[in-house]
C-alpha positions, 0 to 999 in steps of 0.5 A: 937616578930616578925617583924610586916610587914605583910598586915592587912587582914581582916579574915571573918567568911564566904565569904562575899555572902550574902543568900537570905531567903525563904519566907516560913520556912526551917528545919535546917540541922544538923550541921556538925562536923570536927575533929581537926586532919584535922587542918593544921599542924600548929595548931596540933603542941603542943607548950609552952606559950612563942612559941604559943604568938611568932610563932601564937598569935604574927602573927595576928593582929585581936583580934576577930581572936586571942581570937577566936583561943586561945579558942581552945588551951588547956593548958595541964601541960605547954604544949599548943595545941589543944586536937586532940579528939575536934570536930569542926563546919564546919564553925569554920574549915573553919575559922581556916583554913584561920587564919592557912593560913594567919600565915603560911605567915608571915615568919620569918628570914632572907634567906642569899643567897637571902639577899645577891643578893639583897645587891650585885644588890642594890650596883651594880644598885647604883654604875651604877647609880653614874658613868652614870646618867650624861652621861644618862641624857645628852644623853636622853635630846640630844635626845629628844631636836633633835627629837624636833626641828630637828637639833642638840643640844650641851650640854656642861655638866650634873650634877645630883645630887640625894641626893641633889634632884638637876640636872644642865645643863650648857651650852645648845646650840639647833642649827636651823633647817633653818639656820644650822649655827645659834643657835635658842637659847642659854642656860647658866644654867638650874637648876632642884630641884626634889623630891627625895622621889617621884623619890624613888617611881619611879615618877618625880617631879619636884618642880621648874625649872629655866633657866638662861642666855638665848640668841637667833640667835646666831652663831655657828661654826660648822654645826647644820644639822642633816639627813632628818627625813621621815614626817609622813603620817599625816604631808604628806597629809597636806603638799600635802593638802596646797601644791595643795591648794596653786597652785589652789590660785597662778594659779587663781591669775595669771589668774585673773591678765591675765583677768584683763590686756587682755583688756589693752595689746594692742597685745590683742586689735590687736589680736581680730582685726586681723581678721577683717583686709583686707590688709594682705591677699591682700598684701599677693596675691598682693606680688605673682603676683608682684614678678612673673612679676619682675622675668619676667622683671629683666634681661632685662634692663641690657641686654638693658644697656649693648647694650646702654653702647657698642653704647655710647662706640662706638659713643664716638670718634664721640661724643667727638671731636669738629668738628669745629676745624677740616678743613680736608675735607676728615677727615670730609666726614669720620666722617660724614660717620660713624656718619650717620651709628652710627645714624641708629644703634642708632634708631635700639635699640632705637627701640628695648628699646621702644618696651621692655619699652612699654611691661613693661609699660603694666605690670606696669599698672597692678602692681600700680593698685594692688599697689593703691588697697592695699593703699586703704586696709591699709587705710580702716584698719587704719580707722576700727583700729581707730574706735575700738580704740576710742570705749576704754573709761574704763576697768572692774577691778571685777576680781581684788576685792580679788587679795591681799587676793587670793595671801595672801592666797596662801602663808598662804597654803604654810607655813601652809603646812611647818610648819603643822609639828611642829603644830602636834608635839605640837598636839602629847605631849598634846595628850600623856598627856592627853591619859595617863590620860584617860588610868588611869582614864580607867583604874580605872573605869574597876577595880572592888572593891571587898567588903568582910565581915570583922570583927570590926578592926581598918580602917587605911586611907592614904593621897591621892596621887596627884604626878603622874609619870611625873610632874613639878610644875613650871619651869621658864626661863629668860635671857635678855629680855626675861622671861618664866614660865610652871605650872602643865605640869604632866603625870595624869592631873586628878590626878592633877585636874589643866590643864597646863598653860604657858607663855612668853615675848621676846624683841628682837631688834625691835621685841616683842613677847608674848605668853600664853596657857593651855593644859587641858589634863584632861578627864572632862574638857570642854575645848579644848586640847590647847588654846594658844594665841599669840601677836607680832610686830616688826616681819619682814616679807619677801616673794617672788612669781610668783604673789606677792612680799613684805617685811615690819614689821608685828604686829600679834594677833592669837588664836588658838586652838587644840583638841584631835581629831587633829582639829585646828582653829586659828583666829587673825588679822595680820597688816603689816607696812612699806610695799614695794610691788612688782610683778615678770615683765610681758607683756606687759611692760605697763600693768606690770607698771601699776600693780607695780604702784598700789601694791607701792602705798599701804604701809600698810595691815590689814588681818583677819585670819581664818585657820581650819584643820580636819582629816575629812575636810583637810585645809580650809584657808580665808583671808580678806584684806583691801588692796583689796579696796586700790589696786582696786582703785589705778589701776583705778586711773592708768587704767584712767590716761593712758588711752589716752597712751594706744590708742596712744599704740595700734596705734603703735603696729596696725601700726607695725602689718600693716607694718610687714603684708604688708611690703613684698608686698611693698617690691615686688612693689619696686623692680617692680618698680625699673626695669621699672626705670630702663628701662625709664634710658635706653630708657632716656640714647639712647634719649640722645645719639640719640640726641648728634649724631645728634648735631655731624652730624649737627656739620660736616656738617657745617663744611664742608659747610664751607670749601666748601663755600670758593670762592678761592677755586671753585674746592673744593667746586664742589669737595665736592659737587661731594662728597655730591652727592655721600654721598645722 
């Protein structure tokens, strides 16, 4: 008999269309007759018992059908065959038919040429098989662990082994895309067990995953970089989204500090006064009027010096010699000449130095009333100064009530904009898995089942199929410290009928880490795509801005959730410890110290997060802080207790502000001054020398008096007189 591997098909007597039935009675047509000669040729054939059971009795596996076409073959002296004079009903013709079609393809023997490509293919795809599924299996895990986590990944070898329904990977090594020299983790060993049966069928089960000798942060010796991957146009729009946001956060920060402190900078206190004061624009036109009259007046008391040094120079003979010791009459009467001439050349520049003295005393009126007015202007400013300066009693510190959050915010931005793009990996596999099923499930609604009329036969029921093309059942990792365990990842969660779930610890150092989720990729679940929850401490922390600097350890509670329509929401609480807090420097120095003051003051932070994404809504980040509180009140504290410094400041600078004003001015004033000084030393220099040549006049006069006065020599003295008479 033949080889019974043909479908069971049912064969029906008519289509399976049922006719709807006149209310009213139709005559019945006469029924149509074939003959047997139109059978198809199967069924003209003549045959023995033997050939008839093994060529067409043994090819239907319907009795209805078997004993409906054994009535019609007639056994005639051994020889079997349906009499070629029969008349058959059209309806019975038509089954024969469909019988005769259903036999026609249950072929029997085997062809040897196509037997033979298919043994030659089967040997060829097994020995391929053999000598490369490590080599392929490695590669495509290379592959998809880089595409992953964007740096290279090391595998030291790959043993497939698929009649024992095993793989092993030894020696894993995935490098970090931050830091190229160190490895984000190391794997020892991972060993899969698959189910061969369902991996013959073309699907992937794996019953049980575990992976052994796990470490992380270790070092590398050569490079883990790989080429810059192009971000998608997704990712590029959240990053400029968080990006643009992030500034807008920063900028107002930076504004808010500059408001916050424009009160306290004592520049900013002179500046709004500046124009108020009077004395710098008269020290300005004071400065252009005495710095004309210097010019007129600077030369002329060194030409009055060098006319007072040339007579001093001159009259030094007559000044430096003592007349008393000389009794020569004629030497004396000399002198006594040329000190009456030095005299009167003396009184001619004294005269001289009077008048330019007095021409320059008149100009110096006019310079030290212009000096006294701009006093007058300096001290009245000074006094508005004071006024304004006593009027500061407190500043308002409203725009301070949310700088933490705003800063903190501004930096949750910008690394939700960096890190936006593993998000929407792990986003992308859950849609996949989850988009599979839908096309199955689409798939199976959209096909129609076609119901047939059968005869009675025997119903054969199959197990259900629950192995979809991709699955793992459970997979577990562990190492030192650390334990991971995935159930149900599958690429038909539908068919599954249980979402994935997955969990994992890590103790590292100080740190701990704990996170748990499901991925319900299934069509009816009400749940959302992705539901993961995360729990850390120990975590240290470290970031550096224009506004804001910190470091400390951090202990973190998120939840967070992901549909497929690429929405997310994460909310958590997000504590740090051991907090160092700090700013970038800025001016005025006071002010800065005073904000670093603050900021150390404040040693922990409590912040609530909220963080949303839509395709529709963008970014939408909020952060609370108790730190806002904490950071207000110690600036007033601060603000408070420097109070009476920053009077003392603004003084300062106003007085600094005041000198640099006029302090050209004053200047111009001096150098005035100094030449009317000048001028008195010179006109102080001829009263002196005035002075000594009447001293030396008086001196030879005597001189000769006495020379003259003696009584022994009356000729001498009438011989003076003569020449005293001569002299007046």
């Amino acid at each position: 008999m033949a080889d019974k591997k043909a479908p069971k098909k049912n064969i029906t007597e008519k289509d399976g269309k049922k006719k709807t039935a006149d209310k009213t009675p139709v005559q019945k047509k006469p029924t149509k007759s074939l003959s047997a000669k139109k059978l198809p040729a199967l069924l003209k054939k003549a045959y023995t018992q033997k050939t008839i059971e093994k060529k067409l009795f043994d090819k239907i596996y319907i009795d209805d059908d078997k004993k409906f076409l054994a009535s019609f073959f007639k056994d005639q002296k051994g020889i079997v065959r349906i009499p070629p004079e029969t008349l058959i009903s059209a309806a019975d013709f038509k089954r024969l038919k469909l019988i005769a079609k259903e036999v026609k393809k249950q072929k029997g023997g085997i062809n040897p040429v196509p037997f033979a490509a298919i043994v030659i293919a089967c040997v060829a795809i097994c020995l391929t098989v053999t000598i490369f599924k490590n080599v392929i299996v490695k590669r495509a895990i290379t592959a998809g662990m880089q595409q992953v986590f964007g740096a290279k990944t090391d595998i030291q070898s790959v043993d497939v082994k698929i009649f024992q329904s095993s793989l092993t990977v030894t020696g894993l090594a995935q490098a970090n895309k931050n830091e190229p020299m160190k490895n984000i983790f190391e794997v020892g060993s991972i060993k899969v067990d698959f189910n061969l049966t369902q991996l013959l069928r073309g699907k992937f089960d794996a019953e049980d995953i575990s992976a052994m000798d796990i470490l992380f942060g270790t070092d590398r010796k050569t490079s883990g970089e790989l080429p810059l991957k192009t971000a998608t146009a997704k990712e590029k729009k959240v990053s400029k989204q968080s990006g643009e946001k992030s500034a807008a956060k920063m900028e107002a920060v930076k504004e808010s500090i500059k408001s916050i402190f424009a009160d306290y900078n004592p520049k900013a206190i002179i500046a709004g006064l500046e124009n108020n004061l009077k004395s710098p624009a008269l020290a300005e036109s004071i400065k252009t009027e005495t710095e004309a009259l210097t010019v007129k007046w600077k030369d002329r008391p060194e030409q009055i010096r060098s006319d007072v040094e040339k007579l001093k120079a001159d009259v030094q003979t007559i000044t430096g010699t003592d007349w008393s010791k000389i009794s020569n009459a004629a030497e004396l009467a000399a002198a006594l000449k040329t000190t009456q001439s030095a005299i009167e050349n003396a009184k001619r520049l004294k005269q001289t130095t009077q008048e330019a003295a007095s021409d320059i005393k008149a100009d110096s009126n006019t310079v030290k009333r212009l000096s006294s007015s701009l006093q007058d202007a300096i001290k009245n400013d000074k006094v508005l100064i004071q006024k304004e300066v006593d009027k500061i009693t407190s500043f308002s510190l409203d725009k301070a009530k949310s700088l933490l959050s705003d800063s903190m915010t501004a930096i949750a931005y910008d690394i939700f904009g960096k890190y936006y793009t593993y998000v929407q990996k792990g986003i992308d596999a859950a849609l996949r898995l989850k988009s599979r099923s839908k096309a199955g499930a689409a798939g199976k609604a959209k096909k129609k089942v076609k119901t047939e009329k059968r005869m009675p036969g025997t119903d054969i029921y199959y197990k259900k199929d629950s192995v979809p093309k991709f699955l793992i059942e459970k997979a577990a990792a562990s190492g030192k410290n650390f334990k991971a365990q995935v159930k149900e990842i599958s690429s038909d969660p539908d068919l599954r009928g249980a979402p994935a779930v997955f969990d994992g610890t890590l103790s590292l150092a100080k740190q701990t880490h704990k996170l748990s989720g499901v991925v319900d990729g299934r069509t009816q679940t009400k749940e959302p795509l992705i539901q993961a929850d995360y729990s850390g401490s120990g975590y240290p922390v470290a970031v550096n801005t224009d506004v804001i600097a910190f470091s400390g350890t951090s202990r973190i509670n998120i939840k967070t959730t992901a549909d497929d329509d690429g929405s997310v929401f994460a909310e958590g609480v997000i504590d740090l410890a051991n907090l160092s807090l700090g700013s970038q420097p800025f001016e005025p120095e006071s002010a800065y110290n005073i904000y670093k003051k603050a900021l150390a003051s404040i040693k922990t932070l409590k912040i609530n997060l909220k963080a949303e994404y839509s395709a529709d809504g963008g970014v939408d980040i909020n952060l609370a802080t108790d730190a806002d509180k904490k950071l207000l009140n110690a600036m007033q504290e601060l603000f408070s207790s420097e109070l009476s410094s920053i009077k003392s400041q603004v003084q300062k600078e106003m007085t600094n502000l005041l000198s640099q004003k006029t302090g050209g001015a004053l200047s111009a004033l001096d150098k005035y001054f100094e030449i009317e000084s000048l001028m008195n030393n010179q006109e102080n220099a001829m009263n002196a020398i005035n002075q000594q040549l009447s001293k030396k006049q008086e001196e030879i006069s005597a001189q000769i008096k006495k020379q003259a006065g003696d009584a022994a020599k009356e000729k001498a003295k009438e011989a003076a007189g003569n020449v005293l008479k001569k002299l007046f």
